[in-house]
DRENKE-790592 format. One record per atom (N, C-alpha, C): residue in one letter; atom name; y, x, z. Coordinates in Angstrom, 3 decimals. Example, Ala and Ser with C-alpha at 12.3 -4.5 7.8 and 13.67 -1.06 7.14 Angstrom:
2
res: A | atom: N | yy: -5.690 | xx: 13.190 | zz: 7.800
res: A | atom: CA | yy: -4.500 | xx: 12.300 | zz: 7.800
res: A | atom: C | yy: -3.300 | xx: 13.200 | zz: 7.800
res: S | atom: N | yy: -2.250 | xx: 12.850 | zz: 7.080
res: S | atom: CA | yy: -1.060 | xx: 13.670 | zz: 7.140
res: S | atom: C | yy: 0.030 | xx: 12.900 | zz: 7.870
This chain:
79
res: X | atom: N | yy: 162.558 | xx: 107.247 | zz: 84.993
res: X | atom: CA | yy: 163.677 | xx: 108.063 | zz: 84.582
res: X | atom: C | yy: 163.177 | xx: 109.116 | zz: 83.597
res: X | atom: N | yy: 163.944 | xx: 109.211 | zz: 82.436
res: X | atom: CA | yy: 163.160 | xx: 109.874 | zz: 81.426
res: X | atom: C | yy: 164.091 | xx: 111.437 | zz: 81.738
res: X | atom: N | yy: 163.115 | xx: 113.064 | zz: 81.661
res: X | atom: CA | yy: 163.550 | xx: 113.583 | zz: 82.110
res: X | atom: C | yy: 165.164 | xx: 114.946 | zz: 81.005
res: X | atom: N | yy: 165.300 | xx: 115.704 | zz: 81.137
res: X | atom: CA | yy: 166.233 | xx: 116.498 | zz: 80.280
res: X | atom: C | yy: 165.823 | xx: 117.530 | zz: 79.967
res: X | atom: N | yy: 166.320 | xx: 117.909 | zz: 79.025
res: X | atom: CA | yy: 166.494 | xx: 119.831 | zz: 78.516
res: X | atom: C | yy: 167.243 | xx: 120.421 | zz: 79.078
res: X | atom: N | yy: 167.710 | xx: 121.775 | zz: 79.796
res: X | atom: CA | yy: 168.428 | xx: 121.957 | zz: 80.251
res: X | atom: C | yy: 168.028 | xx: 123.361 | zz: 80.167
res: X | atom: N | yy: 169.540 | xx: 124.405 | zz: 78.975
res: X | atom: CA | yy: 169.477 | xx: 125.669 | zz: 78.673
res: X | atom: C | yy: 169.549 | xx: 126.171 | zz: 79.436
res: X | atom: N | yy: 169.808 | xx: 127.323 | zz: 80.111
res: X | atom: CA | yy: 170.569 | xx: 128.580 | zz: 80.399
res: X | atom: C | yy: 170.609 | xx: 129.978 | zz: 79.782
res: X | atom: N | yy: 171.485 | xx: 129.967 | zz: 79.479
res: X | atom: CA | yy: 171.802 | xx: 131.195 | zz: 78.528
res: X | atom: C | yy: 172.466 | xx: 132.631 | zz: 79.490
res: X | atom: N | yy: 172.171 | xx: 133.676 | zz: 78.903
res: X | atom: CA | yy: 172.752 | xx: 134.842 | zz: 79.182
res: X | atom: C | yy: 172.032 | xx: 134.690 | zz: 80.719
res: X | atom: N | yy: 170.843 | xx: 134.500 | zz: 81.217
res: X | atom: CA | yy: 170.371 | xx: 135.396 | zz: 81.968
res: X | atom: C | yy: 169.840 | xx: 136.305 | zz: 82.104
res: X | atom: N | yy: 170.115 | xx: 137.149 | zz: 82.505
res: X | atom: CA | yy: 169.799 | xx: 138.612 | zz: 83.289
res: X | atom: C | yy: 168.730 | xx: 139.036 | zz: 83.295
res: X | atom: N | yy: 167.871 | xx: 139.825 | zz: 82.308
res: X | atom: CA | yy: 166.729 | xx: 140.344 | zz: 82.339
res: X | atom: C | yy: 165.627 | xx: 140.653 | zz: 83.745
res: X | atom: N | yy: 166.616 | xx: 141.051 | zz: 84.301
res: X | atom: CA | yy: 165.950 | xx: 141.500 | zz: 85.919
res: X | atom: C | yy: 166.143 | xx: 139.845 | zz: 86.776
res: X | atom: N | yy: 166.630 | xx: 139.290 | zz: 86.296
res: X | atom: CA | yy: 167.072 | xx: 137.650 | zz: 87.248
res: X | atom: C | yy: 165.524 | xx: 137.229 | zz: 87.014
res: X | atom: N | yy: 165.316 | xx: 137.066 | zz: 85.236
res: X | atom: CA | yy: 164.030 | xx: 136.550 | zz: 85.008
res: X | atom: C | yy: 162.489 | xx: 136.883 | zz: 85.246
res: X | atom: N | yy: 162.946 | xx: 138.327 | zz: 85.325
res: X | atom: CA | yy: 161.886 | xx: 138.691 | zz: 85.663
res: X | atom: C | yy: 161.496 | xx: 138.424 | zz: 87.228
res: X | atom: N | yy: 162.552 | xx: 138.395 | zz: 87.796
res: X | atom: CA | yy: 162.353 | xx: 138.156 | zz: 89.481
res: X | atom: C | yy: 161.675 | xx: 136.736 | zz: 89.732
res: X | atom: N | yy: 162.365 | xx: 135.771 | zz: 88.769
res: X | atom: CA | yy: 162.136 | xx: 134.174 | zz: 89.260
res: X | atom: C | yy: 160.783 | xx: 134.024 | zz: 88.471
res: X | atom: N | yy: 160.066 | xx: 135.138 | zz: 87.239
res: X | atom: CA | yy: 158.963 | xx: 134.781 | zz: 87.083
res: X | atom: C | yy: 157.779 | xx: 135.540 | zz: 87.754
res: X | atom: N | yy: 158.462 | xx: 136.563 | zz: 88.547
res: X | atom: CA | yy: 157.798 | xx: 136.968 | zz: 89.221
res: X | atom: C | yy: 157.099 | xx: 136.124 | zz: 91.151
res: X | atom: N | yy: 158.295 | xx: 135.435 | zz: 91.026
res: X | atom: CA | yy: 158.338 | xx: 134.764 | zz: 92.482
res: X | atom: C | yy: 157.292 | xx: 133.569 | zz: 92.143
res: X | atom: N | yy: 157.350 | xx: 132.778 | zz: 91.086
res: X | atom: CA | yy: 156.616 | xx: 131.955 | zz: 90.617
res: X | atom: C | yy: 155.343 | xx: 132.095 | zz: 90.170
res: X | atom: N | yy: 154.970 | xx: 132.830 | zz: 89.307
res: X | atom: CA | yy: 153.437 | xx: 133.810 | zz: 89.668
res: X | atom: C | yy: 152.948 | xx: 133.521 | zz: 90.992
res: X | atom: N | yy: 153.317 | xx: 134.323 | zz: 92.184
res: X | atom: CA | yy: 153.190 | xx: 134.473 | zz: 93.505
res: X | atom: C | yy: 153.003 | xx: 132.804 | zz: 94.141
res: X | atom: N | yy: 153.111 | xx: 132.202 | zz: 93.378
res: X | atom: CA | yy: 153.005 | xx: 131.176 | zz: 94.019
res: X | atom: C | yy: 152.290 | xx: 130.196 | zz: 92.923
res: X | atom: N | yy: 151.787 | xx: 130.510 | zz: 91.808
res: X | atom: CA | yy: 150.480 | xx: 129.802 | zz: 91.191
res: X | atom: C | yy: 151.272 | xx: 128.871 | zz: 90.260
res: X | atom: N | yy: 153.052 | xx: 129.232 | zz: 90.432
res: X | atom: CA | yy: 153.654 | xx: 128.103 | zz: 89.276
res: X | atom: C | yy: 154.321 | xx: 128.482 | zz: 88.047
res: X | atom: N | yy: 154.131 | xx: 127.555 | zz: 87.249
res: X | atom: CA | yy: 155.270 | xx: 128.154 | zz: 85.706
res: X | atom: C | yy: 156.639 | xx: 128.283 | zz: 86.191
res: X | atom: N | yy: 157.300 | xx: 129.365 | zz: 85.513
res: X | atom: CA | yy: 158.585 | xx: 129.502 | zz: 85.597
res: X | atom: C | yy: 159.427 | xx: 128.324 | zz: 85.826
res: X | atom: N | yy: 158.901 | xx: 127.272 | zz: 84.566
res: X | atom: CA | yy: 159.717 | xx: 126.127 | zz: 84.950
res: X | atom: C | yy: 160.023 | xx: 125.269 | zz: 86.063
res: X | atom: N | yy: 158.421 | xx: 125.592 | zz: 86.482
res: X | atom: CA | yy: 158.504 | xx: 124.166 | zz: 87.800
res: X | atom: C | yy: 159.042 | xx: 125.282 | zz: 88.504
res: X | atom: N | yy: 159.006 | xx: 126.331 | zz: 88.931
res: X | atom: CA | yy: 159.469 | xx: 126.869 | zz: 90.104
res: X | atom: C | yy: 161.232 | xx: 126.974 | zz: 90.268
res: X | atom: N | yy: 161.719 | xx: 126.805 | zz: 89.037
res: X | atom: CA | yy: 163.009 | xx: 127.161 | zz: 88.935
res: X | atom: C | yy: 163.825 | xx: 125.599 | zz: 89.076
res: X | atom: N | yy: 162.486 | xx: 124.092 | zz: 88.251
res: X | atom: CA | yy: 162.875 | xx: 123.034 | zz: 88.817
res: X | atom: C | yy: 163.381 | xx: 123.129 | zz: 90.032
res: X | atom: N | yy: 162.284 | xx: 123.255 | zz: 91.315
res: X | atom: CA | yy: 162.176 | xx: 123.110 | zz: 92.587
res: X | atom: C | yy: 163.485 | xx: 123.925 | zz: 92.913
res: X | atom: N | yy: 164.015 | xx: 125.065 | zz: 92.801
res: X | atom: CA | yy: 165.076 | xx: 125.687 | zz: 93.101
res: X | atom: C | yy: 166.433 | xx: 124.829 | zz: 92.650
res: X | atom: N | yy: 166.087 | xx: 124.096 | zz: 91.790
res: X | atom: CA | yy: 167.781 | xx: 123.369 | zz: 91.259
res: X | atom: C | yy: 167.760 | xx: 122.197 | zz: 91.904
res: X | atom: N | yy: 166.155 | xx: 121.504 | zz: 92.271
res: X | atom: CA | yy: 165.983 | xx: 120.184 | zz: 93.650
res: X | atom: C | yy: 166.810 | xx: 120.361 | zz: 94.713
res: X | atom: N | yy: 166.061 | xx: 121.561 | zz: 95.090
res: X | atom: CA | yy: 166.721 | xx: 122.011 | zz: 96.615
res: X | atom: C | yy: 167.795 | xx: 122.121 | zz: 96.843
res: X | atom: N | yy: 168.785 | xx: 123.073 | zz: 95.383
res: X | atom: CA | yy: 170.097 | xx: 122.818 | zz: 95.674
res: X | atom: C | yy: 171.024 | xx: 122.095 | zz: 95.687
res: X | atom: N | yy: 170.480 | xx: 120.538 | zz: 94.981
res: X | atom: CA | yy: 170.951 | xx: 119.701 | zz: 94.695
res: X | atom: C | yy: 170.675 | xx: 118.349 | zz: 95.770
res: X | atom: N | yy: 169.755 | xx: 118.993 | zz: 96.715
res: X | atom: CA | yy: 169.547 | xx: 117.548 | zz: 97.681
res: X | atom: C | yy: 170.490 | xx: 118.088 | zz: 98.827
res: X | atom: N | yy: 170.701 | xx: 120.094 | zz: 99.239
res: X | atom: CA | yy: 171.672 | xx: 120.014 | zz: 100.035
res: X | atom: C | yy: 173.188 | xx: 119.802 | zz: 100.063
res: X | atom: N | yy: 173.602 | xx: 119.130 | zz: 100.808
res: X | atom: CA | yy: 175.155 | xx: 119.069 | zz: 100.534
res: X | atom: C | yy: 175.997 | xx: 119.876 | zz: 100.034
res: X | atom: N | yy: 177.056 | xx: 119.760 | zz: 99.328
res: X | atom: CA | yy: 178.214 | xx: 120.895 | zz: 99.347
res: X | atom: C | yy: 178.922 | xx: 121.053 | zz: 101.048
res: X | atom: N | yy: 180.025 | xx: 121.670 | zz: 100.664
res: X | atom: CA | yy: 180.972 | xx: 122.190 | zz: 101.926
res: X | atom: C | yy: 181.806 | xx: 121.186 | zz: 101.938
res: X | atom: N | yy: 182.542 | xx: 120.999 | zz: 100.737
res: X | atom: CA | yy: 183.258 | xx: 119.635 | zz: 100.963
res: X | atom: C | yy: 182.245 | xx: 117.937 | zz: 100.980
res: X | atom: N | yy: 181.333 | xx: 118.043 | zz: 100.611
res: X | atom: CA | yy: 180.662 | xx: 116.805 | zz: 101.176
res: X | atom: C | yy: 180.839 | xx: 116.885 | zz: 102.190
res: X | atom: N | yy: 179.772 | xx: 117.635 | zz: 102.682
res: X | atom: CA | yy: 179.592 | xx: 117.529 | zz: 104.415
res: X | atom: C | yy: 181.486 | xx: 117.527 | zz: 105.151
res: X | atom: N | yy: 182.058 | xx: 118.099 | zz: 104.537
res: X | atom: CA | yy: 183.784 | xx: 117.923 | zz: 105.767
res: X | atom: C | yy: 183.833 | xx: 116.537 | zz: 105.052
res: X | atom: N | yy: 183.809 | xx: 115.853 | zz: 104.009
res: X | atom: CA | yy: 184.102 | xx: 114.604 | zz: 103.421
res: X | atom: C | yy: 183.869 | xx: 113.701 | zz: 104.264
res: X | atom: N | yy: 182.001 | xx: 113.940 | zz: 104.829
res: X | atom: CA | yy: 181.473 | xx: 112.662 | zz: 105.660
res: X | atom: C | yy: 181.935 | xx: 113.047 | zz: 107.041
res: X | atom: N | yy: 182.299 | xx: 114.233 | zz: 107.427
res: X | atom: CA | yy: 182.902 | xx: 114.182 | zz: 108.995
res: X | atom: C | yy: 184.199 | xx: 114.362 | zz: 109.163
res: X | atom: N | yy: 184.658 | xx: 113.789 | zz: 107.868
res: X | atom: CA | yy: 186.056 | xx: 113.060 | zz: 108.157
res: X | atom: C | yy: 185.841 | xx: 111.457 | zz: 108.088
res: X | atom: N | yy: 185.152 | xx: 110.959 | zz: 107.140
res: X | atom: CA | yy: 184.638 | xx: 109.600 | zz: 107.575
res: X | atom: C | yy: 184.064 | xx: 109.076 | zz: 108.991
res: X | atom: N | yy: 184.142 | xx: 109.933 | zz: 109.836
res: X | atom: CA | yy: 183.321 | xx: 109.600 | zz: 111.042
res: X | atom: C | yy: 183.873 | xx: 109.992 | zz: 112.128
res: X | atom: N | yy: 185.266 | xx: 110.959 | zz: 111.879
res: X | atom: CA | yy: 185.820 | xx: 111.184 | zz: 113.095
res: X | atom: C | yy: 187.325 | xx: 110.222 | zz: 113.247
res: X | atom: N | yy: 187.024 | xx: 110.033 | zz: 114.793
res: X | atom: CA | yy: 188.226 | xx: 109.459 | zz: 115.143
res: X | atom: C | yy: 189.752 | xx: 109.798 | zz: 115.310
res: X | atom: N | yy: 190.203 | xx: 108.100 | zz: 115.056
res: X | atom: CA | yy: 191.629 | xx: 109.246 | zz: 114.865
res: X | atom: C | yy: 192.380 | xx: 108.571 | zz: 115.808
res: X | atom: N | yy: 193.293 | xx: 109.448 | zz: 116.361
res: X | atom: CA | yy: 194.348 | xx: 109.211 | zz: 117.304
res: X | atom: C | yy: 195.480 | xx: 108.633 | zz: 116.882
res: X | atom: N | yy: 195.860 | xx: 107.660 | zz: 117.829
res: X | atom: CA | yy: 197.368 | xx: 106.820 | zz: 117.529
res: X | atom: C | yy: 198.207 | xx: 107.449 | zz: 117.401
res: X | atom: N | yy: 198.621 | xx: 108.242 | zz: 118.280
res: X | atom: CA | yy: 199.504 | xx: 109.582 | zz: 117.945
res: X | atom: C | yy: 199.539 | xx: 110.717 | zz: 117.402
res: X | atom: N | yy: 200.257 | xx: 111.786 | zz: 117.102
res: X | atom: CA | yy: 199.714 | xx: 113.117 | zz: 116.321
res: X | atom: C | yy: 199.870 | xx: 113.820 | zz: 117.655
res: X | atom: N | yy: 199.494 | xx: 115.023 | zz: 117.424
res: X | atom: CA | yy: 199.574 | xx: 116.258 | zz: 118.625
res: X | atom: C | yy: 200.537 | xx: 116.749 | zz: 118.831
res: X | atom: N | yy: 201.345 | xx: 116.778 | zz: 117.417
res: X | atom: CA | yy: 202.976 | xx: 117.018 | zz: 117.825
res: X | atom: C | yy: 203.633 | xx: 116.020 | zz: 118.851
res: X | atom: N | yy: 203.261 | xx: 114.926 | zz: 118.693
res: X | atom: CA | yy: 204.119 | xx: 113.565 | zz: 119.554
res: X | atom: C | yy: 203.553 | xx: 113.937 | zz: 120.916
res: X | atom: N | yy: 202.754 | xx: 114.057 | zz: 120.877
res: X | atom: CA | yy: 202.071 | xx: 114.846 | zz: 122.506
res: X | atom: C | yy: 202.614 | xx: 115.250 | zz: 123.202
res: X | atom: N | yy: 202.622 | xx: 116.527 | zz: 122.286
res: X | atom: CA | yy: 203.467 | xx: 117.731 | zz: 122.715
res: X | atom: C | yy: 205.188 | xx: 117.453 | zz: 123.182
res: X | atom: N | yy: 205.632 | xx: 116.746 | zz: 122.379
res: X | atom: CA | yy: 206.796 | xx: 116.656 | zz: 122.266
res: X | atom: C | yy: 206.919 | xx: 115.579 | zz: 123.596
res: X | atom: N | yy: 206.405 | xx: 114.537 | zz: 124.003
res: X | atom: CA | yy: 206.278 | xx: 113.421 | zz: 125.099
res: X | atom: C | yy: 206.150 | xx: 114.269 | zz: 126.225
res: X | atom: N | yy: 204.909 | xx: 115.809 | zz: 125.893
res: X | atom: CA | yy: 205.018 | xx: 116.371 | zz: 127.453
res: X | atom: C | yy: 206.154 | xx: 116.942 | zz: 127.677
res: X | atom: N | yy: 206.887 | xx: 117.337 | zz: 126.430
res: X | atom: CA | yy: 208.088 | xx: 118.215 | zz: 127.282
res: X | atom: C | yy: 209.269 | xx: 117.754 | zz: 127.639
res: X | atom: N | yy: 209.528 | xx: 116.109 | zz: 126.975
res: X | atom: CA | yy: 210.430 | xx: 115.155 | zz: 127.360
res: X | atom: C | yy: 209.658 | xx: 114.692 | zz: 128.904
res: X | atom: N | yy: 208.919 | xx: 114.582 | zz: 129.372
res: X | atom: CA | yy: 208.523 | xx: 114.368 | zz: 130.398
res: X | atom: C | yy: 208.966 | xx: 115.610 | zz: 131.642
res: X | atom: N | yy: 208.774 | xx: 116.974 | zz: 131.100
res: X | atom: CA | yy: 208.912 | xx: 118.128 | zz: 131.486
res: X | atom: C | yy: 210.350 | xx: 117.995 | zz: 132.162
res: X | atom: N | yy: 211.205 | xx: 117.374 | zz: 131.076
res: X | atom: CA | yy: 212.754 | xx: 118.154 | zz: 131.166
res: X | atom: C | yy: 213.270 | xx: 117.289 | zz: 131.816
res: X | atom: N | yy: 213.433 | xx: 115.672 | zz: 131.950
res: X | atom: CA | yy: 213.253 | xx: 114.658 | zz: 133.262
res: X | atom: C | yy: 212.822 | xx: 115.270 | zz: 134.352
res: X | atom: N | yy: 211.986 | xx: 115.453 | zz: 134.710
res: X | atom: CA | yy: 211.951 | xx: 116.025 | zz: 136.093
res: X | atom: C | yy: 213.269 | xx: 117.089 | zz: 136.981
């Protein structure tokens, strides 16, 4: 996989200095360290992924909760 350029513009003097400061501290170029930060955020899920796949996986009921509801209190008012 051949890899990209990828700008960012209009960051924050104090942003850069922080992320080249954090990277220093850890023996790496700005670049790779800021790579590894866009890895990480990109291997964890979003919010709607993750509800996406645990709606793929949860079960669903024949009935709704209203029909439930509504069956217990027709049951209720029989009595």
């Amino acid at each position: 996989m051949m890899a990209s350029l990828l700008q960012i513009r209009n960051v924050p003097e104090e942003t850069r200095r922080a992320l080249k400061a954090r990277a220093a501290a850890r023996g790496e170029s700005l670049n790779a360290y800021v790579l590894e930060l866009l890895e990480r955020a990109v291997a964890r899920p979003t919010t709607a992924e993750v509800l996406e796949r645990a709606r793929g996986r949860s079960e669903r009921a024949a009935i709704s909760s209203l029909e439930v509801i509504a069956a217990a209190r027709a049951k209720r008012e029989r009595r």
